[in-house]
C-alpha positions in Angstrom: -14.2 -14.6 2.1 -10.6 -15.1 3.4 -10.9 -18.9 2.2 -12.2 -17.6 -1.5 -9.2 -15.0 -2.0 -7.1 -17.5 -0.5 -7.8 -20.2 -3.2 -8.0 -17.6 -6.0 -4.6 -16.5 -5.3 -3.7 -20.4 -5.6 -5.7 -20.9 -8.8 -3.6 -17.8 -10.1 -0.5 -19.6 -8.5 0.3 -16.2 -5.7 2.0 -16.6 -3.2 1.8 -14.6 0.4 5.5 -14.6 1.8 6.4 -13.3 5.7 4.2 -12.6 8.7 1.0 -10.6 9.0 1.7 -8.2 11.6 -0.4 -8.2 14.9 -0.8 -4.4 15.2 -4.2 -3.0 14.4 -3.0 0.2 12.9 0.0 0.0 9.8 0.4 1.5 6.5 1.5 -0.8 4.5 3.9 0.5 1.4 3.5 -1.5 -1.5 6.5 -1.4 -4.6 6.4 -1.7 -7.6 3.1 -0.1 -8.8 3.4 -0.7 -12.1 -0.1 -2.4 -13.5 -3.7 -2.2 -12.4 -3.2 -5.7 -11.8 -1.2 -4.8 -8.2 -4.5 -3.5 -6.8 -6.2 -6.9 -7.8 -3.6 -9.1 -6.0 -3.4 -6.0 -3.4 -7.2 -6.9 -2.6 -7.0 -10.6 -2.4 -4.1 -10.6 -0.1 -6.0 -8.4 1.8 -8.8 -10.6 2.0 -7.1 -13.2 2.7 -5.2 -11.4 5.5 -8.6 -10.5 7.0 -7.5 -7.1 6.8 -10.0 -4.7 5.6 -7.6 -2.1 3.9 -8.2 1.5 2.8 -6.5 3.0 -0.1 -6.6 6.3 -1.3 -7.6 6.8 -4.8 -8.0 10.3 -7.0 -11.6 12.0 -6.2 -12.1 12.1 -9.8 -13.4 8.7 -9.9 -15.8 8.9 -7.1 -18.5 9.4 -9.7 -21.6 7.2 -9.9 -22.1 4.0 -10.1 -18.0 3.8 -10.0 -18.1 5.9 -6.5 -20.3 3.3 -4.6 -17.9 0.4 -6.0 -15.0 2.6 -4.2 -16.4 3.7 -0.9 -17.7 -0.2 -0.7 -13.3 -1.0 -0.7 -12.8 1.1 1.5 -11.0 3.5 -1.0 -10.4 7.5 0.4 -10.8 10.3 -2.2 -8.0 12.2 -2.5 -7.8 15.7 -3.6 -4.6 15.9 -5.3 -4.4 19.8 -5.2 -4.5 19.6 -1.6 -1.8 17.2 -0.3 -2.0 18.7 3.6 -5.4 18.8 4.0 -5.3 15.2 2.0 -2.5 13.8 4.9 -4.5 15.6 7.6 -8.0 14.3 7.0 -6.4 10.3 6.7 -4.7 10.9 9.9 -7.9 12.1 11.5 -9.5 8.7 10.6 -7.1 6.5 11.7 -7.0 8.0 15.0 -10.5 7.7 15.1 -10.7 4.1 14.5 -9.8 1.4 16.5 -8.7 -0.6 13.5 -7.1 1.2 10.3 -5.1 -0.6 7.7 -3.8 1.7 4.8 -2.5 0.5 1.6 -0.3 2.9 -0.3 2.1 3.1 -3.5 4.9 5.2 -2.8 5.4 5.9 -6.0 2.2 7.3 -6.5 1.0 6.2 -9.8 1.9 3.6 -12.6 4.1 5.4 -14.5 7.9 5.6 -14.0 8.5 8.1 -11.5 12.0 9.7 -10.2 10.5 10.9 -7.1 8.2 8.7 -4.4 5.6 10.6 -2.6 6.0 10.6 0.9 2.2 11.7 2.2 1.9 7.9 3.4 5.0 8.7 5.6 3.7 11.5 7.6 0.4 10.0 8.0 1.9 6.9 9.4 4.1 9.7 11.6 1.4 11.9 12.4 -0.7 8.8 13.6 1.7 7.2 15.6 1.6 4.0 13.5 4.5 1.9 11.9 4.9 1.3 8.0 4.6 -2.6 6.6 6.9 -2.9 3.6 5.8 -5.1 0.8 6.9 -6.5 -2.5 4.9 -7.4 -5.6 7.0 -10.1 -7.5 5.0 -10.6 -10.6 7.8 -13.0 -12.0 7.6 -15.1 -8.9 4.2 -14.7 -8.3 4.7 -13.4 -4.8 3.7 -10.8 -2.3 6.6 -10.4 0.7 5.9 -8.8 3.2 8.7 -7.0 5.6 9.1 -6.4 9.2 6.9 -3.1 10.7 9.2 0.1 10.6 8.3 2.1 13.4 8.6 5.8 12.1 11.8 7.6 13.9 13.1 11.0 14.0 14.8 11.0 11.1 13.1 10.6 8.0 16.0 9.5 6.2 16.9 6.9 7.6 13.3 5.5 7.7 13.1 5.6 3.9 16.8 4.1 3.7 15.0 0.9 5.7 12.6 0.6 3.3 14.4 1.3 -0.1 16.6 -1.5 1.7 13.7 -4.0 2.0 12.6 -3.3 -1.5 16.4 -4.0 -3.1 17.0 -6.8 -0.2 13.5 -8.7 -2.3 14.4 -7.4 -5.7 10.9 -8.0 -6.9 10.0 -7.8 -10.3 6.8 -5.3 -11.6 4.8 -6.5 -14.1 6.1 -3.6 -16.3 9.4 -3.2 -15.2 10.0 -0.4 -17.6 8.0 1.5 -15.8 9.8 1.4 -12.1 12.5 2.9 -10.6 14.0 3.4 -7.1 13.8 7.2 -5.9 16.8 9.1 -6.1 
């Protein structure tokens, strides 16, 4: 499957930039999230990777037949009402697993967002795990990935490292009205 996504993404004229990391536990932050065309790219890169990656998505959608699609990708149901019980019962998993690759939007959703969520950040805490930065260039046709940030004491200064990363690429969302950097 790895050789497929790989020459879809080259039909498509994508691009994977930087090195896969070696760990077999990350979260891996993905900016901007600004199309539903992220999680398409998002999933051959994946592929191609040979990473089997877990997203969370609303619990909404986990409706038939749309539900067996889902839990097929790997995708978590998240109850958004419930944020800690949400951050608790991902940690859980990856601990339990010997392999856990998490894909996450810090901003949360497509829309243009003041704020990013941090959930992904205590899970990756919580779990002991580092945070892979990456960068959706859609006028490049790129994906750039960063180096692993292992999660510190001071929260802070781990979200300065990434916000860093994401300027340092300057990628550019497929609907860059839509993106911002937090504040």
């Amino acid at each position: 499957m790895h050789k497929l996504a790989s020459f879809i993404l080259w039909l498509m004229g994508w691009k994977l930039i930087g090195t896969q990391p070696k760990e077999k536990k990350y979260v891996i932050a993905v900016v901007p999230h600004t199309s539903n065309k992220d999680f398409v790219i998002g999933r051959l890169v994946g592929t191609k990777m040979r990473v089997n990656i877990h997203f969370l998505i609303k619990k909404e959608l986990f409706v038939f037949p749309m539900g067996f699609f889902l839990k097929l990708f790997k995708a978590i149901p998240v109850n958004r009402k419930l944020p800690k019980q949400m951050i608790a019962d991902v940690v859980s998993r990856i601990k339990r697993s010997d392999k856990f690759v998490l894909v996450v939007t810090p901003e949360g959703t497509r829309s243009k967002v003041k704020k990013w969520k941090k959930g992904f950040y205590y899970m990756a805490k919580k779990s002991g795990i580092p945070i892979l930065p990456a960068a959706v260039d859609f006028e490049k046709k790129e994906v750039i990935l960063g180096e692993l940030i292992n999660i510190s004491d001071n929260e802070k200064k781990d979200f300065e490292k990434l916000i860093a990363f994401y300027k340092s690429v300057n990628p550019k969302p497929k609907y860059p009205e839509k993106f911002t950097y937090p504040e």
